[in-house]
C-alpha positions as CSV (number, residue, x, y, z in Angstrom):
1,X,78.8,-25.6,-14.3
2,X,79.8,-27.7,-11.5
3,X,78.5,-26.7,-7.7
4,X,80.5,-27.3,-4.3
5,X,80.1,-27.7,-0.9
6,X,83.0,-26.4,1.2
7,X,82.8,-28.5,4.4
8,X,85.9,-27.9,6.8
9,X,87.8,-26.7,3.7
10,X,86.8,-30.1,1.6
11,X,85.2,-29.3,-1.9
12,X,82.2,-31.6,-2.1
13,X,80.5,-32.0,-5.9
14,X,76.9,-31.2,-5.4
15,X,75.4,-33.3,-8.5
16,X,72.8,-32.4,-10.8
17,X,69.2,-32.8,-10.3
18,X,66.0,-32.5,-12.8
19,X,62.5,-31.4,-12.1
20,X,60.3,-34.3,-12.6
21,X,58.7,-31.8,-14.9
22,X,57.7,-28.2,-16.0
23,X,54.8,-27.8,-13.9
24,X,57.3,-28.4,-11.0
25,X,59.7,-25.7,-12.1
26,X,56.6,-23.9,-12.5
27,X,55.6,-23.7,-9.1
28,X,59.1,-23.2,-7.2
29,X,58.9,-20.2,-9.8
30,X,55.5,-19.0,-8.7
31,X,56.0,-19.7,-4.8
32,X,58.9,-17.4,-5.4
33,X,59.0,-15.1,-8.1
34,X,59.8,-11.5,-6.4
35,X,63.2,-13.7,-4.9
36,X,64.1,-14.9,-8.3
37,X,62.8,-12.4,-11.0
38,X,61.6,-9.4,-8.7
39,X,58.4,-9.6,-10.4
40,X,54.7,-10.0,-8.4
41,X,52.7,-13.1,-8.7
42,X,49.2,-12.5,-10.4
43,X,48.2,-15.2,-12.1
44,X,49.3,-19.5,-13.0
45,X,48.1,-20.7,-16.6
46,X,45.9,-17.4,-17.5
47,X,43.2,-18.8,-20.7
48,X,43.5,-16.0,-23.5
49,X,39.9,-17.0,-24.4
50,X,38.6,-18.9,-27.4
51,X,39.4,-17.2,-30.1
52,X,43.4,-17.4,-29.6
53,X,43.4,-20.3,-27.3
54,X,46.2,-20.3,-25.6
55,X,47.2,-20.7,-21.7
56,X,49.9,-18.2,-20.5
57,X,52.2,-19.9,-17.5
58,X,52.5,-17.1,-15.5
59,X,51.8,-13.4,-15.4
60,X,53.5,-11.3,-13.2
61,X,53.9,-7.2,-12.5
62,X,57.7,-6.2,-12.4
63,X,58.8,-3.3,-9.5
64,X,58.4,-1.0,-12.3
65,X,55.0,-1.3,-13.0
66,X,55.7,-3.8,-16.3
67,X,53.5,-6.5,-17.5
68,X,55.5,-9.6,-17.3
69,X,54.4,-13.1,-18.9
70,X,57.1,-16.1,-18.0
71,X,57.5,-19.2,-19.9
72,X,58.7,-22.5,-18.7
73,X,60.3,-25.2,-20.7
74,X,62.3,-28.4,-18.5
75,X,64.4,-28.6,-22.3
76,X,64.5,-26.2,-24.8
77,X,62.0,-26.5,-27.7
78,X,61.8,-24.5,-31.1
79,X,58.7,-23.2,-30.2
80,X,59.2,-21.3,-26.8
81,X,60.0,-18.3,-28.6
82,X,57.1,-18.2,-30.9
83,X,54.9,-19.3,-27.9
84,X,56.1,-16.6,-26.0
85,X,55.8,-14.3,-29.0
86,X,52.3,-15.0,-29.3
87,X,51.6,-14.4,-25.9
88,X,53.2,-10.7,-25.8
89,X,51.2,-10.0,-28.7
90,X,47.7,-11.3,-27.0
91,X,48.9,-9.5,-24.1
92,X,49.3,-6.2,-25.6
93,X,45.8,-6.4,-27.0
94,X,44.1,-7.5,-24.2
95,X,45.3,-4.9,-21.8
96,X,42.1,-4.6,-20.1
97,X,42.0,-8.6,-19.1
98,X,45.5,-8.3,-18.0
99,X,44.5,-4.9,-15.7
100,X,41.6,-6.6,-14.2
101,X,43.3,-9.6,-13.0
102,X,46.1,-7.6,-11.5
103,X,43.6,-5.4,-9.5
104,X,42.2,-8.8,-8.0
105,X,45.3,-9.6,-7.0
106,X,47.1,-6.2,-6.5
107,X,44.2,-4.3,-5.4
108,X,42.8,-1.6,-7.1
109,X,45.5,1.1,-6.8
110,X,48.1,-0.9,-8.7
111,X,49.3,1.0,-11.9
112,X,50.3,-0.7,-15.2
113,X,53.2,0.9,-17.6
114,X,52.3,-0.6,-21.1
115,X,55.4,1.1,-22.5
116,X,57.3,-2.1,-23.0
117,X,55.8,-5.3,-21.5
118,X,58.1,-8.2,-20.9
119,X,58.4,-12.1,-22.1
120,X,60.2,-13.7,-19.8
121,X,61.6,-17.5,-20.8
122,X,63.0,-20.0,-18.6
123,X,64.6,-23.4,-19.8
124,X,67.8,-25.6,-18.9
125,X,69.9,-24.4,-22.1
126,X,69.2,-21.8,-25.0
127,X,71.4,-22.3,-28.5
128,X,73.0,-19.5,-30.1
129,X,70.5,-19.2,-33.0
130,X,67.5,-18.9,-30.0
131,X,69.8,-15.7,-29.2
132,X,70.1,-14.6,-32.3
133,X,66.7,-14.7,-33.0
134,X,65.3,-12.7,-30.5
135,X,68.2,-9.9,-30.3
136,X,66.8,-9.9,-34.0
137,X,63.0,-9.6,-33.2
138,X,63.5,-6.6,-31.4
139,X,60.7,-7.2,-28.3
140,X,61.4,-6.9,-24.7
141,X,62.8,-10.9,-24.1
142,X,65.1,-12.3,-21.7
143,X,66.2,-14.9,-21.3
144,X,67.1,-17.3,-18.4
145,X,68.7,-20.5,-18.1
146,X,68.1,-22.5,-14.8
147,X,70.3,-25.6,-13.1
148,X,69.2,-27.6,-10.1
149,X,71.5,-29.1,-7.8
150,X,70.7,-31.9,-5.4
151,X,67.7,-30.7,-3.6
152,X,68.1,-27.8,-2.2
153,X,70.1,-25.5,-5.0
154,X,69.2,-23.2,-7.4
155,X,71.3,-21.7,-10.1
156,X,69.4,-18.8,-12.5
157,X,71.5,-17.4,-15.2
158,X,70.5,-14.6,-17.6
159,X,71.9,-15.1,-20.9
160,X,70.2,-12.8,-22.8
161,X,68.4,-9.4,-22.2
162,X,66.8,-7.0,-24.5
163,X,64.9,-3.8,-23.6
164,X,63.9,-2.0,-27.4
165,X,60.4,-0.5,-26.5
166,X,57.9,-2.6,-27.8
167,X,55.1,-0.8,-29.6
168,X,52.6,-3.2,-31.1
169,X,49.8,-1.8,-29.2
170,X,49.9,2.1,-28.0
171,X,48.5,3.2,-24.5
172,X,49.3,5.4,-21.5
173,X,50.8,4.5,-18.1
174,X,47.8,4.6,-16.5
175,X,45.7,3.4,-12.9
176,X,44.0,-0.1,-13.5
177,X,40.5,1.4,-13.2
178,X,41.1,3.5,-16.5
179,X,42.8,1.2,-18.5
180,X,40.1,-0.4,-20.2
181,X,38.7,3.1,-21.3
182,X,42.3,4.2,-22.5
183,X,43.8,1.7,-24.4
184,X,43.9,3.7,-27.6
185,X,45.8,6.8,-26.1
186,X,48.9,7.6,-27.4
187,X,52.1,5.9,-25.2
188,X,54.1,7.7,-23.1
189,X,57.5,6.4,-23.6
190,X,60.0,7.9,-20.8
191,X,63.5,8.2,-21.9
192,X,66.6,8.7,-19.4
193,X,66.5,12.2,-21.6
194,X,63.2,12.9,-20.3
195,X,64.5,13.5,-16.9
196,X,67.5,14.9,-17.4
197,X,66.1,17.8,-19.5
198,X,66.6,21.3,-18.6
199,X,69.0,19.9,-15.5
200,X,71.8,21.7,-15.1
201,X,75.2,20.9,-16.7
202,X,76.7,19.9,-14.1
203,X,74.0,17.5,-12.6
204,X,74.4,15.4,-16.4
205,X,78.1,15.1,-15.9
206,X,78.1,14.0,-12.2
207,X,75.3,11.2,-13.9
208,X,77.4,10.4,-16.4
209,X,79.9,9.5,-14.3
210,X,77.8,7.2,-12.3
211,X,75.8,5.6,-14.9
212,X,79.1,4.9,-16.1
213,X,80.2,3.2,-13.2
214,X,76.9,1.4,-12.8
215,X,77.4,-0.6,-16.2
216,X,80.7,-0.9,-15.5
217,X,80.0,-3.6,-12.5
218,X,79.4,-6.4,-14.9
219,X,81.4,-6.8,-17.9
220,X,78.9,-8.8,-19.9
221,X,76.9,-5.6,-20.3
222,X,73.8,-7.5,-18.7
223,X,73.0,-4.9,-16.2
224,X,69.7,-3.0,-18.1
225,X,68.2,0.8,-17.7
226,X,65.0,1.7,-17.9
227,X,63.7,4.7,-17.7
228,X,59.7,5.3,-16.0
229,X,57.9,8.8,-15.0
230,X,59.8,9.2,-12.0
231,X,62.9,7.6,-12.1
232,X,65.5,5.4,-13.8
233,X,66.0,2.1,-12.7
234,X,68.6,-0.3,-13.3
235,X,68.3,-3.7,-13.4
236,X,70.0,-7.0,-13.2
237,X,67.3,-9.7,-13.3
238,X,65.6,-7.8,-10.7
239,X,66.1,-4.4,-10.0
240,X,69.3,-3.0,-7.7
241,X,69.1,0.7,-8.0
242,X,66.8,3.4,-8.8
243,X,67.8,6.8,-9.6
244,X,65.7,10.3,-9.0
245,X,67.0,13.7,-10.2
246,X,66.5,17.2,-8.0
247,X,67.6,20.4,-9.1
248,X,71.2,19.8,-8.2
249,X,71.6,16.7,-6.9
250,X,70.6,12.3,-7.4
251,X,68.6,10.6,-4.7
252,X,69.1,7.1,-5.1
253,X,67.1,4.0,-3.9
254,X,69.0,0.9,-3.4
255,X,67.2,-2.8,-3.5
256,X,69.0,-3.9,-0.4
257,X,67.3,-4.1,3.2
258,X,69.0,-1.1,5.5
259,X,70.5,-3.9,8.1
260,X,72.0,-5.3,5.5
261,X,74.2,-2.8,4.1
262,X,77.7,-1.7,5.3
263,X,77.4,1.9,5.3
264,X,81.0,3.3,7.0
265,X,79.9,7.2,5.6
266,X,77.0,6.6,7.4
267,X,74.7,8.3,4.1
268,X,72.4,5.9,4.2
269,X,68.5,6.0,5.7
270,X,66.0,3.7,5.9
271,X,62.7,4.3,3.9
272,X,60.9,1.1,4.6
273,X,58.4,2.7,6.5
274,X,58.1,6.3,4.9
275,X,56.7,7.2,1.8
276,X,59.5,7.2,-1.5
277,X,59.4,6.6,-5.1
278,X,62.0,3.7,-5.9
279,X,61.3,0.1,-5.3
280,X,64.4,-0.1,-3.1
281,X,64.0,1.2,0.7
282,X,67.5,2.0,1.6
283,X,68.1,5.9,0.5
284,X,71.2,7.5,-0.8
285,X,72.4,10.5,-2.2
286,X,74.7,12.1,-4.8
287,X,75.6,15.8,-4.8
288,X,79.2,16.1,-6.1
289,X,81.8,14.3,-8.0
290,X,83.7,13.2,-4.6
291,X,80.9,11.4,-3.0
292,X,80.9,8.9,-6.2
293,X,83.1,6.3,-4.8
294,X,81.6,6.3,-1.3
295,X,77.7,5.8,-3.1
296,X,79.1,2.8,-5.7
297,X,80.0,0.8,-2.5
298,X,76.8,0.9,-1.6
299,X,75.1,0.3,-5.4
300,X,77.4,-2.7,-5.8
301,X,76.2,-4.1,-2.4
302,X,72.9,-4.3,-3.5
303,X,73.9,-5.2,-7.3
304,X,75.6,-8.3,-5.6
305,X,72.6,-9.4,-4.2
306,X,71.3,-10.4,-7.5
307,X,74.5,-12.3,-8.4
């Protein structure tokens, strides 16, 4: 895809560049991985010990609470997927290695949801059968494709996304401390369901009608929703929106800082400084039908930020 510089109304061709090689993309990743993937730094090439010696690029903490390893590859080689593969899988049995090392970094508060962790892969170009193959496997992949421009542009594409829970190991969403002592509890797997049970008719149509309008801001069906123990949160790359259901009513959280968001309504506040649930700290709300069209201008404001 070609990149331009409009200078005065002049398109200027900003050319291709290459990382000199993956322990460069590496790092730009790791220096800024809430920006790019909205997941928290905890640890660069993590050793999964000597009996599956391996060493994992980066592991990360999503806004949701989700284990997140990330792969890097400057080309696209066969075995990314089965590396990565590998990885989840070590992951998912070594909960208690992963837990500790995000308490170090984290502190000791920080909570883990082992309902679905994620593999994250990075590399210039993906085929078609690397798509085909994990839409088959069935784990929580994505996939990301990544062009640099000169050298100060960054173009991050996700091509593929898949969010099946993954159940090769079972365990509770649970505080760091326990995790260790826990790790063969059954999981709790939240369900968008979950939290609209016993809610009043009226509440699951007026969400049905946004959700609806939420996926419908991009076509390519790449937006994902996830479901936690407080709230569903939609994603695209990072996440844009959170969604919390009262008795009669949706408070929503929107990823967007509040001096950054045209609000004309004026039904926006600012929760940067206040306790709330979502990861977003600009609050909305949704009571009725006719305030749907005056809360999407402010979801697809902070969607577009992850454009």
């Amino acid at each position: 895809m070609p990149l331009y510089q409009l200078k005065q109304n002049i398109a200027q061709q900003i050319k291709p560049a290459s990382f000199k090689n993956e322990r460069e993309l590496q790092k730009l990743f790791e220096t800024n991985l809430e920006a790019l993937l909205g997941v928290r730094f905890i640890a660069s090439e993590f050793t999964t010990g000597d009996r599956q010696r391996g060493r994992i690029d980066t592991l990360g903490l999503d806004e949701d609470g989700t284990p997140v390893i990330i792969e890097y590859k400057k080309l696209s080689k066969e075995n990314v997927i089965n590396q990565g593969l590998f990885y989840l899988d070590w992951l998912v049995d070594h909960k208690g290695d992963f837990a500790l090392a995000a308490q170090d970094v984290l502190g000791k508060d920080v909570e883990i949801d082992w309902s679905s962790p994620r593999l994250v892969l990075v590399a210039e170009s993906f085929s078609e059968y690397d798509k085909y193959a994990v839409n088959r496997i069935g784990a929580n992949i994505q996939l990301w494709t990544y062009r640099k421009y000169g050298d100060g542009y960054l173009f991050l594409d996700s091509i593929f996304s898949n969010t099946i829970q993954t159940e090769l190991k079972k365990s509770r969403p649970v505080a760091v401390e326990a995790v260790e002592e826990e790790t063969n509890e059954e999981t709790i797997a939240y369900t968008t369901d979950d939290h609209l049970r016993d809610k009043p008719a009226e509440l699951k149509s007026l969400f049905d009608a946004f959700r609806e309008r939420v996926f419908a801001l991009n076509a390519d069906g790449d937006i994902l929703e996830k479901a936690s123990k407080i709230y569903v949160s939609y994603k695209h790359g990072k996440n844009f929106c959170e969604v919390a259901f009262l008795a009669n009513s949706m408070k929503i959280w929107l990823d967007i800082p509040f001096g950054d968001i045209d609000d004309p309504n004026k039904i926006c506040r600012d929760v940067s400084k206040v306790g709330h649930h979502g990861t977003g700290h600009t609050e909305t709300k949704l009571s009725n039908i006719s305030e749907i069209d005056n809360v999407m201008f402010l979801v697809e404001q902070s969607y577009r930020q992850t454009l």
